[in-house]
N, C-alpha and C positions, 0 to 999 in steps of 0.2 A: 400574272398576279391577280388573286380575286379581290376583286372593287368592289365596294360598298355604296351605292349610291342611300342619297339622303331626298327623300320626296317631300317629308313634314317632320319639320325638328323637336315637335315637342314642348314644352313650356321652357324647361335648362334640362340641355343633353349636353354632359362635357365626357373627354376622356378623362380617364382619372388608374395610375400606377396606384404603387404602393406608398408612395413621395419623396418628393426632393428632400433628403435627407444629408445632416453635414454643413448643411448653408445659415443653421439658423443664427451663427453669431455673424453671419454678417446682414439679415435684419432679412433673408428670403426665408415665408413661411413653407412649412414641411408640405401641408398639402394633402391629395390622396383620397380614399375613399369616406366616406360620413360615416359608410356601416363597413368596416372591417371584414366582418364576420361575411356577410351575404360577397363579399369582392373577391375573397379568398376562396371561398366554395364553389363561385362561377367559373373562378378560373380553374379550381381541381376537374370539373364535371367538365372541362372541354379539352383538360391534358393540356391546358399552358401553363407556365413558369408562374410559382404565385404571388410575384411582385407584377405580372403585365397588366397592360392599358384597357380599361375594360371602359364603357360605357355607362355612366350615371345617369338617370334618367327622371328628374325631382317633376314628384306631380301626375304628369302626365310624358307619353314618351313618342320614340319617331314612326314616320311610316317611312321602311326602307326596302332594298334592294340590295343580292349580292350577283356578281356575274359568274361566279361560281357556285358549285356545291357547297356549301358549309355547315360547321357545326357550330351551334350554339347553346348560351344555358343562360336558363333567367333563373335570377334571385332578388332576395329580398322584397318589399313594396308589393302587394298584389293588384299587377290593372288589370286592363282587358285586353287581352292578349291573343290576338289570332295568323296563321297563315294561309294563302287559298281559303277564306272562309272556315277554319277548323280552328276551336280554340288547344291554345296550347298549354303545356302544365308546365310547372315549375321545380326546380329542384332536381332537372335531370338534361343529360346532354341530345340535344334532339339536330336532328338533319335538315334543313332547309334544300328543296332544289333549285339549282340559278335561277335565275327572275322569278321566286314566287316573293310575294307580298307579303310582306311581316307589317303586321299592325301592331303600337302598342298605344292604347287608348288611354280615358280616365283614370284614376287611381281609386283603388277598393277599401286597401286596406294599407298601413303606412304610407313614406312619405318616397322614397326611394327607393327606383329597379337597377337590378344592376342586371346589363347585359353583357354577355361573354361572347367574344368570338376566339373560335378556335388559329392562331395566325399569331403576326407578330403587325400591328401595326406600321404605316411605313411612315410616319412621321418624326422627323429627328428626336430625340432626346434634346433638354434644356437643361441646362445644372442637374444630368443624369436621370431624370425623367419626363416622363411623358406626360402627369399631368397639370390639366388645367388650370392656368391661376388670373381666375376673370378677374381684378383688382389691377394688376401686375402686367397682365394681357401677353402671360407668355407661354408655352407648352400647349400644346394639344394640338388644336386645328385654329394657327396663327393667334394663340392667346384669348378664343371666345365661344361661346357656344356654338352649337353645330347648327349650321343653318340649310335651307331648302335649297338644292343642285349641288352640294358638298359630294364631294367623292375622294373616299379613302382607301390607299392599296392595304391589305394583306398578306404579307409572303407565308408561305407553307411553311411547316414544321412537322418535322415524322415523318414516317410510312404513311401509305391509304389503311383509314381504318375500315373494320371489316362491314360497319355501318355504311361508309363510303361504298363499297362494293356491292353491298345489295340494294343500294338505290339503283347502280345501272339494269337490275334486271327488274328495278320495280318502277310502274307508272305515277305512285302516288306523290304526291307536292313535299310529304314531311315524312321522314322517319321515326323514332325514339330507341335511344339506347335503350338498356335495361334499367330499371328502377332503382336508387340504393335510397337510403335511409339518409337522407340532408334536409334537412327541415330549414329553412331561413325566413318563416316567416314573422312577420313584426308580432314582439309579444307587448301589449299597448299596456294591458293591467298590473303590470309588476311592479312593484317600488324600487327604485333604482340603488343599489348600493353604492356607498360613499364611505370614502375617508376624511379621517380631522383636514384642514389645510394645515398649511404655514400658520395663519394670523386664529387659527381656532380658539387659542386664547383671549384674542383682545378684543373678540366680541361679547356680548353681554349674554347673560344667561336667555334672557328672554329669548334671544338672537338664536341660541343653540338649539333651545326648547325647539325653537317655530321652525328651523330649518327641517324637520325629521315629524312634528306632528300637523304639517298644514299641506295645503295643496298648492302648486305652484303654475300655474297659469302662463303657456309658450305663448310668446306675443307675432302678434303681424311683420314686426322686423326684423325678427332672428332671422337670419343666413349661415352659410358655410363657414363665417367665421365666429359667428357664436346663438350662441340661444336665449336670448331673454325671455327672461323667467318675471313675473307678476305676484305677489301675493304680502303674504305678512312683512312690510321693511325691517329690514337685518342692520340693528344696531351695534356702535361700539361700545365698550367701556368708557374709551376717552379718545380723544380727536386721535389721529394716527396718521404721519405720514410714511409711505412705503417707498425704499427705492426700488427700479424698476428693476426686474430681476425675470429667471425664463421661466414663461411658462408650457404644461402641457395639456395634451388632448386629453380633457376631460375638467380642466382646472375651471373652481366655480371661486370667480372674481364679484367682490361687492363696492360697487361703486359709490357714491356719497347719495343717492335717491332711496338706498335699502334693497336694491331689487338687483338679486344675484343675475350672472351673465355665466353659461358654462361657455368656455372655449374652445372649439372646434376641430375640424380640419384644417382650416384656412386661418388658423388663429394666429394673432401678431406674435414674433418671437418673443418680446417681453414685454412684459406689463405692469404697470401700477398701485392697481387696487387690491387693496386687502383680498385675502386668499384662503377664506373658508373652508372649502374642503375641495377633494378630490372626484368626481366620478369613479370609481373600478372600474377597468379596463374591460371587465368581462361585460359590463352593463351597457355600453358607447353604444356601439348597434342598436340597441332599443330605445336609447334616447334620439339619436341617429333618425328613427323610423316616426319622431313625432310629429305633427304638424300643428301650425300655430290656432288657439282657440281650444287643444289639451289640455289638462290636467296632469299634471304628474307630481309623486310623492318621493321621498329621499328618504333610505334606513340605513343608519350609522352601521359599520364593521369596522375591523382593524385593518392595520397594516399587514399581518399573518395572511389572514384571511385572503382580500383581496389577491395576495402573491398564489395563495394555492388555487383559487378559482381561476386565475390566468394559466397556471400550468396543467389546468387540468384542460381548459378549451383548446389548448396547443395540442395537446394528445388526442383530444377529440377530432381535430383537424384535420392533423396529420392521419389517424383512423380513415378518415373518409377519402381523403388524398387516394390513399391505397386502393380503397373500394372504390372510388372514380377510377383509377384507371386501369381496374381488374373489369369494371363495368362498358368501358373503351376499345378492351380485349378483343369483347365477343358479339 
């Protein structure tokens, strides 16, 4: 089996599937990756399954070790990424040989890397996945971030790919597939599309105005389970109480200070506060990529809207899926 040794863990390196999904009426959150988009591309460009356990890397990320040959692919977050002193690129499936040195340093550019390894992790499943739920303290590697002398198996999956095979005739530390066209890099300038909430009506106009022409300020506390947001306070018409009802990934909750919270990954299954409006799905990942002391902006669409932008990234995905592993080929 190839073991993964852990040398320096990084700021929070969890694993993270696709999530515990199915649990949430009994009060376990869903979980899973911040950036969708960047977790599902990692795992296309290394030929695994694209619900596996890949590695979150918020910040800064590990200095590791495998005792075998491996493949891996980094996405999303841009740090400083090198092996045997060679830095490495992004957005494609590259070769590590046993014992070289993977560094992954500061971050450049967003907030999270996702790392891919090619394998199936050997760590049980929890309520059907693998990941992490630091709150909860359960999945991944005993419920906590990955810490230094950690050692994780990998069992194989497939044939030897043909990458595989021309490292044994080759001396060098690293290989790289061939290049496709996967871009996961955080885009920080966009305004983020959104839908009405639930409660879009029972807040005041002022409220509506300002959610879509102001800027909204990530604060120092936002986490995995939400994002607080800083800027113009989001009034109601009239006091308002809400029973608690479920929410999702992307839902922007206003709590009685005016200062919307978007809900996460790691978001409670249901919650209280008036319910403004939605993220789009397609937009998660970029909000995903912010770090606290950002700026970001919110531009209203519809319900239509937001459903064809989702079916279109699907088709996008699955596109590249194809070219990752026509790229795996050869």
């Amino acid at each position: 089996m190839n073991v993964m040794h852990i040398e320096r863990p990084g700021f929070l390196t969890t694993f993270q599937d696709s999530g515990r999904r199915g649990f949430q009426k009994y009060g376990v959150p869903v979980g899973g990756p911040m950036d969708e988009w960047a977790h599902s591309v990692a795992n296309a460009l290394v030929g695994n399954a694209p619900d596996a356990a890949v590695l979150e890397c918020t910040l800064t990320g590990p200095c590791l070790r495998f005792t075998e040959n491996t493949v891996i692919a980094l996405c999303g977050a841009r740090m400083q990424v090198s092996a045997a002193g060679v830095a490495l690129p992004y957005d494609r499936a590259i070769l590590l040989r046993r014992g070289t040195l993977l560094e992954v340093g500061p971050r450049q550019r967003g907030a999270r890397l996702y790392l891919a390894v090619r394998g199936a992790p050997s760590m049980a499943p929890v309520l059907g996945s693998r990941s992490t739920n630091l709150r909860a303290r359960f999945g991944g590697v005993e419920g906590r971030a990955l810490a230094a002398g950690d050692a994780v198996g990998f069992a194989s999956v497939g044939d030897r790919l043909p990458i595989e095979i021309r490292m044994v005739n080759s001396s060098l530390p690293v290989l790289l597939a061939p290049e496709i066209d996967a871009d996961t890099a955080p885009r920080e300038e966009m305004p983020l599309r959104m839908v009405c909430g639930a409660h879009w009506a029972a807040f005041d106009a002022a409220a509506q105005a300002a959610l879509t022409a102001n800027d909204f300020v990530m604060q120092a506390d936002s986490d995995r389970q939400g994002l607080r947001l800083q800027g113009p306070p989001l009034g109601l018409r009239a006091p308002l109480e809400v029973v608690s009802e479920a929410t999702v990934f992307g839902t922007v909750q206003v709590p009685p200070d005016g200062n919307p919270i978007v809900l996460m990954a790691d978001r409670q299954s249901a919650g209280g506060y008036p319910k403004i409006a939605t993220v789009a799905g397609v937009d998660l990942p970029a909000l995903a990529q912010r770090v606290p002391g950002e700026a970001l902006r919110f531009t209203q669409i519809g319900q239509d809207a937001a459903e064809t932008l989702w079916l279109a990234r699907c088709r996008k995905l699955a596109a590249l899926a194809d070219r990752a592993a026509e790229a795996l080929r050869r």
